[in-house]
Each structure stands twice: as C-alpha cells, then as structure tokens.
mmCIF file of the C-alpha atoms, coordinates in Angstrom:
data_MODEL
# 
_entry.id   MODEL 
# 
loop_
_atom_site.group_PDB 
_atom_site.id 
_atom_site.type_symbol 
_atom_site.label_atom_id 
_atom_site.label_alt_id 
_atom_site.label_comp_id 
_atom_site.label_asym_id 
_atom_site.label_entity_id 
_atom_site.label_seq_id 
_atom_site.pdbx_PDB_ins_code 
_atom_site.Cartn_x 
_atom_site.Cartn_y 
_atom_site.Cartn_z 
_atom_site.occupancy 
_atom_site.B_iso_or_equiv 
_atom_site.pdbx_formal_charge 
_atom_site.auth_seq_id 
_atom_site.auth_comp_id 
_atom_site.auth_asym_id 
_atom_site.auth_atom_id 
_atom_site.pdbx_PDB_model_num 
ATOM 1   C CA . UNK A 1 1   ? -2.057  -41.023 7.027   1.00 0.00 ? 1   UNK A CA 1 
ATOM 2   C CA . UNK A 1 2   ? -5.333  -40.693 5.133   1.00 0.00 ? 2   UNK A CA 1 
ATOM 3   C CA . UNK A 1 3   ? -6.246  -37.324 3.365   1.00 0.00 ? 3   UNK A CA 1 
ATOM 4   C CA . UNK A 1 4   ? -10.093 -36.301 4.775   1.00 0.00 ? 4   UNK A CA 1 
ATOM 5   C CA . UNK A 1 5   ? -11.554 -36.213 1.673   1.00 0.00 ? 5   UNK A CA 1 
ATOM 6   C CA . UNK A 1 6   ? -9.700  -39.523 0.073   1.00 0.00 ? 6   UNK A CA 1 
ATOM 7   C CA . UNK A 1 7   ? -7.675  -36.860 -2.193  1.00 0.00 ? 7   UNK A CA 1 
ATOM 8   C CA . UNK A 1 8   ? -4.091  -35.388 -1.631  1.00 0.00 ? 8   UNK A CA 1 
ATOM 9   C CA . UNK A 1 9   ? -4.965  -31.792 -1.771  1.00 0.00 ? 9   UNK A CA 1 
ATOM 10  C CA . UNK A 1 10  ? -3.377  -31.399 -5.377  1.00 0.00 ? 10  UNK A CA 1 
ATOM 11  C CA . UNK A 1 11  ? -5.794  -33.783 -6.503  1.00 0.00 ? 11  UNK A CA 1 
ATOM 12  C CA . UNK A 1 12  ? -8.770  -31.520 -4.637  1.00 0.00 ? 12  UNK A CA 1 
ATOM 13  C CA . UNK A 1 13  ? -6.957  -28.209 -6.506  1.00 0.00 ? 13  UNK A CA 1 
ATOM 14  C CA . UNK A 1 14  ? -7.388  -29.945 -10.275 1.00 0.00 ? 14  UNK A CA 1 
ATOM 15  C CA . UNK A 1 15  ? -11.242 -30.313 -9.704  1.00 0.00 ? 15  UNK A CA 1 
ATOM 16  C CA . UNK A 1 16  ? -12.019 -26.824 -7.871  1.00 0.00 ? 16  UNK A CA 1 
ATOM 17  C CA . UNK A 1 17  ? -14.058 -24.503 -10.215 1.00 0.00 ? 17  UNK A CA 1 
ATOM 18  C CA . UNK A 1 18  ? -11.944 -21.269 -10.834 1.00 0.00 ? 18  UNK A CA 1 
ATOM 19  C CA . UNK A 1 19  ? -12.506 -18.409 -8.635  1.00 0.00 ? 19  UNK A CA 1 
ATOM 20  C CA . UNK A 1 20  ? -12.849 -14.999 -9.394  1.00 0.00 ? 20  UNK A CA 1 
ATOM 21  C CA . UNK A 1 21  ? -9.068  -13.867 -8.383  1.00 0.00 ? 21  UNK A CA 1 
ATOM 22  C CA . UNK A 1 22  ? -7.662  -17.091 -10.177 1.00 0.00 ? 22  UNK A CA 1 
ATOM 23  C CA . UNK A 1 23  ? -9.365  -16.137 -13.882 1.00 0.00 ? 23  UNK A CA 1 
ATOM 24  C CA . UNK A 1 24  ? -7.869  -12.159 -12.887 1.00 0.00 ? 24  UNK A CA 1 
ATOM 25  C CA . UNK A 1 25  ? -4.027  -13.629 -12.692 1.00 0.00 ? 25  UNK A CA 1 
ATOM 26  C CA . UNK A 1 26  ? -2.651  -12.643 -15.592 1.00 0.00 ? 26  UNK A CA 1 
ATOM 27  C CA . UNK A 1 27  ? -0.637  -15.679 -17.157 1.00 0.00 ? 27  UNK A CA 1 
ATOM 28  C CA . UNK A 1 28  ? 3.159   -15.801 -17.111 1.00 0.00 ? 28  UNK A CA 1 
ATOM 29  C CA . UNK A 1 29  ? 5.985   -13.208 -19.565 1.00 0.00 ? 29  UNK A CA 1 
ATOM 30  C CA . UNK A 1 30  ? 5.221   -9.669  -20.534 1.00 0.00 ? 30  UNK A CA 1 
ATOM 31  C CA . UNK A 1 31  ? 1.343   -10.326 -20.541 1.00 0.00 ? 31  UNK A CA 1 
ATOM 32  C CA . UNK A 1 32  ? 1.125   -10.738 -16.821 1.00 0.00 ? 32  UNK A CA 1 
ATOM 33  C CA . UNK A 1 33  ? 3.585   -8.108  -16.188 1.00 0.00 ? 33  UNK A CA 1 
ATOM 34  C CA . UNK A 1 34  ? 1.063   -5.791  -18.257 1.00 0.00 ? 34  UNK A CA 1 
ATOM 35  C CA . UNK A 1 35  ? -1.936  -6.837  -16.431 1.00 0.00 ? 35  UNK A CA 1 
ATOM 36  C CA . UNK A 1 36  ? -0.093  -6.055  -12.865 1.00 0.00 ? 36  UNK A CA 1 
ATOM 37  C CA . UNK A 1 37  ? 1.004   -2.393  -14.327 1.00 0.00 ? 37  UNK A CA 1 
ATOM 38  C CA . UNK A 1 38  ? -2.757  -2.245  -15.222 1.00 0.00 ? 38  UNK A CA 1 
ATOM 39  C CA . UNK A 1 39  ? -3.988  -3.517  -11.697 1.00 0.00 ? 39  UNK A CA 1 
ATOM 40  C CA . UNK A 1 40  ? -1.729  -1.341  -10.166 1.00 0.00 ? 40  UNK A CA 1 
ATOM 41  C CA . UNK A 1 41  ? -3.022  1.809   -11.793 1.00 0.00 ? 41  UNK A CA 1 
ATOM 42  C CA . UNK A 1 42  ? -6.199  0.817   -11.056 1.00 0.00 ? 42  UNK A CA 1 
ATOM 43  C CA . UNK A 1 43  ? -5.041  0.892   -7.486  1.00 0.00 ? 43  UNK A CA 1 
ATOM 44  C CA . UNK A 1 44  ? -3.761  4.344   -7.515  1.00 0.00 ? 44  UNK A CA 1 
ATOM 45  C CA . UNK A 1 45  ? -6.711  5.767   -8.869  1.00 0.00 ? 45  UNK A CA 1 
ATOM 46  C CA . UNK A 1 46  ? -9.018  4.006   -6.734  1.00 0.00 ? 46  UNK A CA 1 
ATOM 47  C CA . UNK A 1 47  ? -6.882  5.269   -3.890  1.00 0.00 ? 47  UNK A CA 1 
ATOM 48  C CA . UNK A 1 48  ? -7.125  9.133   -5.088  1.00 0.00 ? 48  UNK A CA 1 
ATOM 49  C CA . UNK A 1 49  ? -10.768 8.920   -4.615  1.00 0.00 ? 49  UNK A CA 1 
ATOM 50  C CA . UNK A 1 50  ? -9.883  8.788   -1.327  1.00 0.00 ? 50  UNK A CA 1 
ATOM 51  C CA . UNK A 1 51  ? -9.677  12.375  0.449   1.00 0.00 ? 51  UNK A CA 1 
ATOM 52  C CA . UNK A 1 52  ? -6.943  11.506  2.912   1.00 0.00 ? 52  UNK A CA 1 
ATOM 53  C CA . UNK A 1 53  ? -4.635  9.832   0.431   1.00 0.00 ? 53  UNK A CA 1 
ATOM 54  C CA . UNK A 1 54  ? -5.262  13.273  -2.195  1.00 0.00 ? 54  UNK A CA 1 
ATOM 55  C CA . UNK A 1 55  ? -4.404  15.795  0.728   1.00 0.00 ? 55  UNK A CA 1 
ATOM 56  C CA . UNK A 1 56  ? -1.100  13.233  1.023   1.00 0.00 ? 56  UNK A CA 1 
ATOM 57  C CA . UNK A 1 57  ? -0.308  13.333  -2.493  1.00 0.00 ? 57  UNK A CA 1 
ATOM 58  C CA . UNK A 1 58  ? -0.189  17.659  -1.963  1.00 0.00 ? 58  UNK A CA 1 
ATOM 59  C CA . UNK A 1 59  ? 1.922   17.317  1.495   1.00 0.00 ? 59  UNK A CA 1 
ATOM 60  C CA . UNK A 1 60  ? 4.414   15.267  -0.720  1.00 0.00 ? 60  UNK A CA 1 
ATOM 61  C CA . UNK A 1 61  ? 4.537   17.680  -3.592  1.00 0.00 ? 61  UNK A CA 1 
ATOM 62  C CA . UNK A 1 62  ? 4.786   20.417  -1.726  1.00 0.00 ? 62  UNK A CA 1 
ATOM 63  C CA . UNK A 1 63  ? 8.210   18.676  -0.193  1.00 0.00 ? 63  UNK A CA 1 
ATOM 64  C CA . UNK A 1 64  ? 9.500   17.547  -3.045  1.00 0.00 ? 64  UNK A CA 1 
ATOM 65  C CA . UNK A 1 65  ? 9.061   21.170  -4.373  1.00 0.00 ? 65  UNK A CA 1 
ATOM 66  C CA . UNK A 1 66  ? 10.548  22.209  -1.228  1.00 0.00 ? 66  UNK A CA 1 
ATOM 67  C CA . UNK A 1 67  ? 13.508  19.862  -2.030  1.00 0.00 ? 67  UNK A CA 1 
ATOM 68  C CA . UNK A 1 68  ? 14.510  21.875  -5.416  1.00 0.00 ? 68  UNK A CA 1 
ATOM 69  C CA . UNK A 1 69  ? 15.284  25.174  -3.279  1.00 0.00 ? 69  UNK A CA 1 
ATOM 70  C CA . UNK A 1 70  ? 17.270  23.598  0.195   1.00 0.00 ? 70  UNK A CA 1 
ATOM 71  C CA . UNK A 1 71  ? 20.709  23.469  0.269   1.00 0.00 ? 71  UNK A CA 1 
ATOM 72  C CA . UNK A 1 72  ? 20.745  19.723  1.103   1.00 0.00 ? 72  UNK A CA 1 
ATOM 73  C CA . UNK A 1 73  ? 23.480  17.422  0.106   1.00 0.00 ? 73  UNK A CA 1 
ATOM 74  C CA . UNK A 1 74  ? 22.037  14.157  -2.463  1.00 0.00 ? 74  UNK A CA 1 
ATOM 75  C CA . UNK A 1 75  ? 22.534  12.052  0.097   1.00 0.00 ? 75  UNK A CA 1 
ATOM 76  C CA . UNK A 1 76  ? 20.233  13.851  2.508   1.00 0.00 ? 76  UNK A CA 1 
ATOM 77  C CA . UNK A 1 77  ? 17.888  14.634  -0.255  1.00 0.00 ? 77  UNK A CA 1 
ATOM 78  C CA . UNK A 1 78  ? 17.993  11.090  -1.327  1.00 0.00 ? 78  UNK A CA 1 
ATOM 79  C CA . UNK A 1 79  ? 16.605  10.210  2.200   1.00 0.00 ? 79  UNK A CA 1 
ATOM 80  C CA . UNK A 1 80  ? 14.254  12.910  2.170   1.00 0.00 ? 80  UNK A CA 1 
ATOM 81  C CA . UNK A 1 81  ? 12.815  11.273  -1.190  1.00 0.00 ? 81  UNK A CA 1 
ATOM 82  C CA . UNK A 1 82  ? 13.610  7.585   0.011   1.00 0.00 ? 82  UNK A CA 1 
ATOM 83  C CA . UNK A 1 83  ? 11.024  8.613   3.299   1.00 0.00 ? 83  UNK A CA 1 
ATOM 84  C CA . UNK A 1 84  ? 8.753   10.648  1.212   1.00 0.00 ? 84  UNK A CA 1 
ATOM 85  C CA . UNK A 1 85  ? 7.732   7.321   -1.095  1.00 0.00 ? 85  UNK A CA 1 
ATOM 86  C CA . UNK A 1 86  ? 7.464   5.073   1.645   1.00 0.00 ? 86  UNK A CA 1 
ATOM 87  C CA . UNK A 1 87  ? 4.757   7.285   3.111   1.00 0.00 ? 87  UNK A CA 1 
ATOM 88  C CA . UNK A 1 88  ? 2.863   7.141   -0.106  1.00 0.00 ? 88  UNK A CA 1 
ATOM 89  C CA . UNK A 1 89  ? 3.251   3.327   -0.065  1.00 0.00 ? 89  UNK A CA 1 
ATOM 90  C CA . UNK A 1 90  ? 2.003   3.023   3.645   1.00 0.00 ? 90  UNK A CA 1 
ATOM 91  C CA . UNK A 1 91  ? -0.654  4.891   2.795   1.00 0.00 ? 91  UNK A CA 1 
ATOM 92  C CA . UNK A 1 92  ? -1.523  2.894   -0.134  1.00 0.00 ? 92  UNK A CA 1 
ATOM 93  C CA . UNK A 1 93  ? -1.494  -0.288  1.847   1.00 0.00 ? 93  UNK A CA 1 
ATOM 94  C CA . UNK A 1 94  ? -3.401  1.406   4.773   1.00 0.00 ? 94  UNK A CA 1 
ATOM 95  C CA . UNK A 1 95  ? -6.305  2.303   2.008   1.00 0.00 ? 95  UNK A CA 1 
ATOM 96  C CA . UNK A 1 96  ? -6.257  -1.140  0.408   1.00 0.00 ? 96  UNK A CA 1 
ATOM 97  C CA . UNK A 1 97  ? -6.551  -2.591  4.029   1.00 0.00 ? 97  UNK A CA 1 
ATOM 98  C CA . UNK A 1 98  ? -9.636  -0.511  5.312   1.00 0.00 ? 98  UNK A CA 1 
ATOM 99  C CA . UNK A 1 99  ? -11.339 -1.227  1.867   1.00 0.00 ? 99  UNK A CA 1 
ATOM 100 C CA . UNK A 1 100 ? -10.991 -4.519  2.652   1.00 0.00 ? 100 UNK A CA 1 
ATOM 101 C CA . UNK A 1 101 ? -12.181 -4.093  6.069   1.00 0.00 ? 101 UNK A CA 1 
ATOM 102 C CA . UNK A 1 102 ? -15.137 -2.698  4.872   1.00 0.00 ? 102 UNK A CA 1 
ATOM 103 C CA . UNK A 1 103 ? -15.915 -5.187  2.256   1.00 0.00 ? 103 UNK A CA 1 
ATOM 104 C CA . UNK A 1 104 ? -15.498 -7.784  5.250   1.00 0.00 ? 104 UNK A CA 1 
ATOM 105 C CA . UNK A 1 105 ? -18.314 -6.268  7.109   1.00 0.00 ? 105 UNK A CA 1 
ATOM 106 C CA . UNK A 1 106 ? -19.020 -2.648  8.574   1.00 0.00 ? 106 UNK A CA 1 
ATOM 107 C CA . UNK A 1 107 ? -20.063 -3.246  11.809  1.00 0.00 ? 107 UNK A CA 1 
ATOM 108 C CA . UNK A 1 108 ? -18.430 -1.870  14.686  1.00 0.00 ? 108 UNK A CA 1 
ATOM 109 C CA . UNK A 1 109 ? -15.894 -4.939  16.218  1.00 0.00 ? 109 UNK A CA 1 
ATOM 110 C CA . UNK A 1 110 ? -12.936 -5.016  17.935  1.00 0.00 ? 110 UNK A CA 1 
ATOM 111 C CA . UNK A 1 111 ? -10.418 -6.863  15.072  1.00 0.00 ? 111 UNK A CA 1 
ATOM 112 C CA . UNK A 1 112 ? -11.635 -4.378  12.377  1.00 0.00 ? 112 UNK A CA 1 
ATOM 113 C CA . UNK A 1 113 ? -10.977 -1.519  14.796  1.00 0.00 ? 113 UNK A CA 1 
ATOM 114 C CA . UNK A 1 114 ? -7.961  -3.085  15.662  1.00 0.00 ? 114 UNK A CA 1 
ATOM 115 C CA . UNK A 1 115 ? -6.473  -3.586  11.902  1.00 0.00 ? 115 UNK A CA 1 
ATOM 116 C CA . UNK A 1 116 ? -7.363  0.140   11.054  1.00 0.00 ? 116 UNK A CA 1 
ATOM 117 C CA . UNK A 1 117 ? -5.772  1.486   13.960  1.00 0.00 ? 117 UNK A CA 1 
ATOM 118 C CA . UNK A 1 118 ? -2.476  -0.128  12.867  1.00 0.00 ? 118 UNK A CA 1 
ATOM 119 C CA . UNK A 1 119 ? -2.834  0.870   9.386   1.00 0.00 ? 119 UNK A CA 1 
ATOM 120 C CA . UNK A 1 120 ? -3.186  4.513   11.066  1.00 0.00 ? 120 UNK A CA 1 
ATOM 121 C CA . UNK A 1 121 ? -0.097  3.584   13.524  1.00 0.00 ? 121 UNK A CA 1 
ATOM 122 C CA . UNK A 1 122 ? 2.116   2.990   10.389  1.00 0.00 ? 122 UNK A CA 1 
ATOM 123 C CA . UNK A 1 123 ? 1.330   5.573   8.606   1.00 0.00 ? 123 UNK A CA 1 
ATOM 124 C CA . UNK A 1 124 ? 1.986   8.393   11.813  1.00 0.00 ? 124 UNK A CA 1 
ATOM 125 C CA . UNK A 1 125 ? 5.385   6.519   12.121  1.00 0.00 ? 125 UNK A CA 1 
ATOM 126 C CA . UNK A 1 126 ? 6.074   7.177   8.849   1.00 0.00 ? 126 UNK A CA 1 
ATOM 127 C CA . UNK A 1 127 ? 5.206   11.169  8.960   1.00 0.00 ? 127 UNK A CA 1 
ATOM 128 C CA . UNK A 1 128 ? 6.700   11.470  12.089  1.00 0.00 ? 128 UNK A CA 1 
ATOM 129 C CA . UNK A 1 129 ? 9.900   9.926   10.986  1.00 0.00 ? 129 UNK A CA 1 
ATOM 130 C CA . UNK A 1 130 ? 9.982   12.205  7.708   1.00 0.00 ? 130 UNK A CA 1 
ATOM 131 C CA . UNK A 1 131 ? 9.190   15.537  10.075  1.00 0.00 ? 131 UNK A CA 1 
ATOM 132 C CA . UNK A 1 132 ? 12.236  14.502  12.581  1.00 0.00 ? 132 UNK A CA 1 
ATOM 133 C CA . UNK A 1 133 ? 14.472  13.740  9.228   1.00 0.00 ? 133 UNK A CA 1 
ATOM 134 C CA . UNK A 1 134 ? 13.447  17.289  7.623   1.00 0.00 ? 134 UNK A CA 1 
ATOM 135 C CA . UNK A 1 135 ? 14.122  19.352  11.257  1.00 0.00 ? 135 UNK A CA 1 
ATOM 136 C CA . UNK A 1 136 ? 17.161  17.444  10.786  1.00 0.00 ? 136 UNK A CA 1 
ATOM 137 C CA . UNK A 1 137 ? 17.773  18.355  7.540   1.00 0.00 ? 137 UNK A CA 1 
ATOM 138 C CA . UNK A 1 138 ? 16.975  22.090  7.683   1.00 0.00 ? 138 UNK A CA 1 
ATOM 139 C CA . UNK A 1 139 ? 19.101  22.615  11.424  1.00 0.00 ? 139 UNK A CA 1 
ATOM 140 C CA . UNK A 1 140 ? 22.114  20.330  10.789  1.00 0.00 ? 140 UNK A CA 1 
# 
C-alpha cells in the first residue's frame, strides 16, 4: 500500500524541522536525567504559585506533623504517608492539566469543562480517601 506522501513516515520524521519540545529533551545518561530533575523543579515551583496547591502543601504538613505525635503503628503511618503523597501528585497533575487547558484556549466549552472537572474528581477522591483512612486510624 502506498504511503500519502510517497514517504514511509520514518523517512517524513528525518526531514521535519525540530520542534520546540524535541530541542528541550535532554539527550540520553546522567545529562538527561539532570535536565528532568531540573524540569521537574521547575514544575513544583510553577505549581506553588498556585494558591490551591500552597494551602495543600500546609494541609499535608500539618498531617505529617500530626503523624509524629499518634500512636499509629508504621504500617498505618506508612499508609497515612503513602495517601498523603499521592494527593500531592494528583494535585500536581490536576495543575499541569488546567494550565494546559488554558494554554489550549479559555473560552467557556464543554471538553475543557469536562477535563477540569475530572482533574477536580481525582483529587476529592484522593482527600476523601485520606480523611476515611485517618478516622480510621485515630478510632481503630
């Protein structure tokens, strides 16, 4: 079967022009492990501008403090921690997703409403699992 173009598609990828996120990739070894510890920092930080994520940063601290005074077993705590993390992680992705949202387009439609929401969704699943598990914790 013919290729539209006349060109298997690996052919096309040695003549496109490199974009943007292509010259950002870091290489290969140490060097592009670097550059994603970098990236990644720069991801944190870009999230703490964000209000939501800083007053989630405080709820966490304030349970991880919490942690160093309950009589909890490791395991528990472990699970405490293991729950605590994830929710910073959702939230990460949840931020990264509405930026790009944004940067799509900020005009009111249905899809963009749609993706936000579930970023939203995961993120109450995640706090509402954590409350159950520290009720849990502190009655069992």
């Amino acid at each position: 079967m013919p290729w539209p173009n006349g060109l298997r598609p690996s052919e096309n990828m040695e003549h496109k022009p490199k974009t943007y996120a292509a010259s950002m990739k870091g290489g290969r070894g140490i060097k592009r492990i670097i550059k994603a510890l970098g990236y990644s920092a720069d991801g944190v930080r870009s999230a703490c501008e964000e209000q939501g994520f800083r007053q989630l940063l405080w709820i966490h601290a304030a349970l991880f403090a919490g942690l160093f005074f309950a009589d909890f077993t490791l395991p528990v705590k472990m699970i405490l921690v293991l729950v605590s993390v994830m929710s910073i992680v959702v939230e990460l992705i949840n931020t990264g997703l509405e930026a790009a949202v944004d940067h799509t387009s900020e005009e009111k439609h249905v899809l963009a409403k749609k993706a936000k929401d579930v970023g939203s969704a995961a993120q109450y699943i995640t706090l509402a699992t954590l409350a159950v598990l520290w009720v849990m914790a502190l009655t069992g």
